[in-house]
N, C-alpha and C positions, 0 to 999 in steps of 0.2 A: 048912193053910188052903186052900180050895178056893173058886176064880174065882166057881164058879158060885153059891155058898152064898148066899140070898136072907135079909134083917131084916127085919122090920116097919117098918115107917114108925115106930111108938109103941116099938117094940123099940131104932130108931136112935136117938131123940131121948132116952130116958133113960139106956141103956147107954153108948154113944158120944158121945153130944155132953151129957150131965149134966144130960138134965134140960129142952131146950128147950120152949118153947112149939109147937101145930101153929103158930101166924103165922112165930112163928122161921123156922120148916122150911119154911114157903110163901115167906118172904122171901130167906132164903139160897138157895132154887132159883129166884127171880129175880132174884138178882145173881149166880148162876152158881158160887156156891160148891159146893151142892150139884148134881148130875146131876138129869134131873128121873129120878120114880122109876118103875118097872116095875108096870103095874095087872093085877090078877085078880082076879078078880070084885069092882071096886069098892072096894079094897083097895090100897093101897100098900107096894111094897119096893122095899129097894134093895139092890146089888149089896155083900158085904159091903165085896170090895178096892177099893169106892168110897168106904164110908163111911172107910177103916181109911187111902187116898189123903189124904183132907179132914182126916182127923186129925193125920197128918202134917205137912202142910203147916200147921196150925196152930200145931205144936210147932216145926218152924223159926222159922217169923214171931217166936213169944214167944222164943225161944232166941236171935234174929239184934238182937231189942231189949234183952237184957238186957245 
């Protein structure tokens, strides 16, 4: 895996997080879950070992309540 490897915005939210809504993904980057994300031309990505951070710490959280 490589640091620098950039996702789509639409690429995150179905691969990685199952599917969210864009509101989801606007709302989780302002409650700080998400990073906000990297623009080119108008266009959103994010950093993958950001996305691949946020998934982790989701799988503690569910793991630490079970």
């Amino acid at each position: 895996m490589s640091d620098h490897k950039l996702v789509s915005a639409p690429k995150a939210r179905t691969e990685y997080f199952g599917g969210i809504s864009a509101m989801t993904e606007w709302r989780w980057r302002k409650a700080g879950i998400l990073p906000e994300p990297i623009q080119i031309n108008k266009r959103n990505f994010y950093r993958e070992a950001d996305l691949i951070a946020v998934q982790e710490r989701f799988a503690t959280k569910s793991e630490a309540a079970a």
